[in-house]
C-alpha positions in Angstrom: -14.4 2.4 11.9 -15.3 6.1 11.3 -18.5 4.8 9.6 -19.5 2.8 12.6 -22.6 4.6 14.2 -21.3 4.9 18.3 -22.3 2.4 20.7 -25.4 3.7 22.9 -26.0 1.0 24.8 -25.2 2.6 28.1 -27.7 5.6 27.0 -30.5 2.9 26.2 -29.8 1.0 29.5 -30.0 3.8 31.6 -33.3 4.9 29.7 -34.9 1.4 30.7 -33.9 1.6 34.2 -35.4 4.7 34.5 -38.6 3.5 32.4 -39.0 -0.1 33.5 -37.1 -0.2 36.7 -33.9 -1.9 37.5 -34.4 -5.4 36.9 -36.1 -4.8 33.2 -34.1 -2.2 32.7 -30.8 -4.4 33.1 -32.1 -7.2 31.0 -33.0 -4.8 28.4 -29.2 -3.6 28.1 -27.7 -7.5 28.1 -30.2 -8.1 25.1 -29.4 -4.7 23.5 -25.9 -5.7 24.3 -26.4 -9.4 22.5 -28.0 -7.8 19.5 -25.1 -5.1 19.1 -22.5 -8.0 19.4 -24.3 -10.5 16.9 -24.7 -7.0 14.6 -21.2 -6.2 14.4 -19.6 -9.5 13.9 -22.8 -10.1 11.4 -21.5 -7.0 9.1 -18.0 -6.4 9.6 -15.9 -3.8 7.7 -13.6 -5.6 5.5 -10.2 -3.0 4.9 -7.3 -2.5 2.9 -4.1 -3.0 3.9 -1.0 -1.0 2.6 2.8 -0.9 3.7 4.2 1.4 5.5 7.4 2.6 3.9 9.4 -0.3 3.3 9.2 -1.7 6.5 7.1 -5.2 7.1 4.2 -3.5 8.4 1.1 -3.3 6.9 -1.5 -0.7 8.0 -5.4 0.3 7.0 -5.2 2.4 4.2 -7.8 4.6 5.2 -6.6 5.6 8.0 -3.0 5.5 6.6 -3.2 7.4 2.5 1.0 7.3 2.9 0.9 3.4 2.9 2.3 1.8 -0.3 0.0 -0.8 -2.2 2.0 -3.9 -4.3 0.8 -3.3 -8.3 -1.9 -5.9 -8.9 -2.0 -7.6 -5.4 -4.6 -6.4 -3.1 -4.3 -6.9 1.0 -7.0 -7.0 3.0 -8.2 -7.9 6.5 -11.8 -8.9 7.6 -12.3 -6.4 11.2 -14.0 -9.4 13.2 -13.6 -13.6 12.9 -14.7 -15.0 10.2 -18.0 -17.6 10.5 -20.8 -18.6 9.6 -23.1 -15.4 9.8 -20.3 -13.3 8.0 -18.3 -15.9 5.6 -20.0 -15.5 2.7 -20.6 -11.3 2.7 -16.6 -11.3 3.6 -15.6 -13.1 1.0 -18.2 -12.0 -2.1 -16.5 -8.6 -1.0 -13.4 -10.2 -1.3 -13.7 -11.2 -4.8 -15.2 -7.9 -5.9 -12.6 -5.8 -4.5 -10.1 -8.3 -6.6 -12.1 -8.1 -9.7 -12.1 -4.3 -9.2 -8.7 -3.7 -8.4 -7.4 -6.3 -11.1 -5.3 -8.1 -8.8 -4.0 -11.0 -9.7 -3.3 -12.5 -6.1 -5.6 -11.5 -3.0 -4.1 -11.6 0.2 -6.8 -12.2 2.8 -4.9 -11.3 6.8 -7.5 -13.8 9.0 -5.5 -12.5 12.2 -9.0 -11.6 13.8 -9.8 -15.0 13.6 -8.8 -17.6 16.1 -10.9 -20.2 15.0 -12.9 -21.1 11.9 -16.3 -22.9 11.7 -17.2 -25.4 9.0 -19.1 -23.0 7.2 -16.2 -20.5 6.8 -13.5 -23.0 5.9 -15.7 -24.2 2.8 -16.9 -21.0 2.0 -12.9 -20.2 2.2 -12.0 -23.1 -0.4 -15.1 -21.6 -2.8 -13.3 -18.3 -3.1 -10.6 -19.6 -3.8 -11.6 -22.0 -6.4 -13.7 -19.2 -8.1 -10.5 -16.9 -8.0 -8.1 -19.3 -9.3 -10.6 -20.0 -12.4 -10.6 -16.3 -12.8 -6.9 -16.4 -12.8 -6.6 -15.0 -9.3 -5.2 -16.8 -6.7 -6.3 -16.4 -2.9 -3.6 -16.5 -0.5 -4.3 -15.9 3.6 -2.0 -14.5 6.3 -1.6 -14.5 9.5 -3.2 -17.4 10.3 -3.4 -18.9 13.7 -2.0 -21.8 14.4 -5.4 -23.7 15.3 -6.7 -22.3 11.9 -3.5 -23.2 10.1 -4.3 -26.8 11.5 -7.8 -27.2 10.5 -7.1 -26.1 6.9 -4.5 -28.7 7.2 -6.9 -31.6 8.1 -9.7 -30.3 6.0 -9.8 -31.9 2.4 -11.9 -28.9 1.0 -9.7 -25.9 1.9 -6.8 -28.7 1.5 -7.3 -29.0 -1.9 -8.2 -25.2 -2.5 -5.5 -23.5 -0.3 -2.6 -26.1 -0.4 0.3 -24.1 -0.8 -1.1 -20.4 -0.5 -0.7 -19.5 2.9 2.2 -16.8 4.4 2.9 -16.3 8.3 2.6 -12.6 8.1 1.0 -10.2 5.2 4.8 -8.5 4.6 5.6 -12.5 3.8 2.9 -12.7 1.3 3.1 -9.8 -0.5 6.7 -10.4 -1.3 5.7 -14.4 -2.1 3.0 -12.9 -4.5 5.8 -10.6 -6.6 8.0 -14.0 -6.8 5.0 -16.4 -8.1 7.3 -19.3 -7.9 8.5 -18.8 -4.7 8.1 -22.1 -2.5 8.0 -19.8 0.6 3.8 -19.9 0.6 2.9 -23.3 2.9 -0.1 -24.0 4.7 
């Protein structure tokens, strides 16, 4: 989040108040406010995660250079919901960061997202089709139940992610180092 420039919407509202009067002004801000929103869930940081000690949480690594990585799995964890405007930019970071790292399974913790849209769950079953050809396998965490649902009813990610989903990131990571664990369900 350091990277993030500070929000100064409050500074730019209070400028067109003073410039075009209250009522301008104010709708200035809520459309400054709109764009900022649709900006930030547009281009969202995507981090790694790392455990801490060898508890069952798992932390930011940049924030956190004491958290322990798993050799050859990478964790991370898009900062806002994934759909439509971000699904693809997520996940083509997704599988560089994989290809970069070498890992051979890429945990991917959706916890920021309630919901998915249609465009999200195929670009979801994409990745992981293009990862699994590349030897890679894609498996996602933290999943909400609604999300766990629609991946369950949808025939793309169906096909693509059957079988390669944990409940938390601690439970995948310690799936990925047993590959033939049967603990992994959607």
């Amino acid at each position: 989040m350091a990277d993030r420039p500070r929000p100064i919407c409050g500074e730019r509202a209070a400028l067109g108040v003073l410039v075009l009067g209250v009522l301008y002004g104010m709708l200035l801000a809520v459309l400054l406010s709109v764009l900022a929103i649709i900006h930030r869930l547009a281009s969202p940081e995507v981090v790694e995660l790392g455990r801490l000690g060898e508890g069952r949480d798992f932390v930011d690594r940049s924030r956190h250079p004491e958290a322990l990585v798993q050799p050859d799995v990478v964790v991370l964890r898009p900062g806002e919901p994934l759909f439509f405007a971000n699904a693809e930019r997520i996940m083509a970071l997704v599988e560089r960061r994989a290809v970069a790292q070498d890992a051979h399974t890429v945990i991917l913790s959706l916890e920021e997202s309630s919901d998915l849209d249609s465009t999200a769950v195929d670009v979801l079953g994409e990745a992981s089709i293009r990862l699994g050809a590349a030897g890679r396998a894609l498996v996602l965490a933290r999943l909400k139940d609604p999300v766990r649902d629609l991946l369950n009813e949808s025939g793309t990610a169906q096909i693509a992610l059957a079988g390669r989903s944990a409940r938390s990131v601690a439970d995948a990571v310690d799936a990925a180092t047993r590959p033939f664990s049967k603990e992994m369900t959607v």
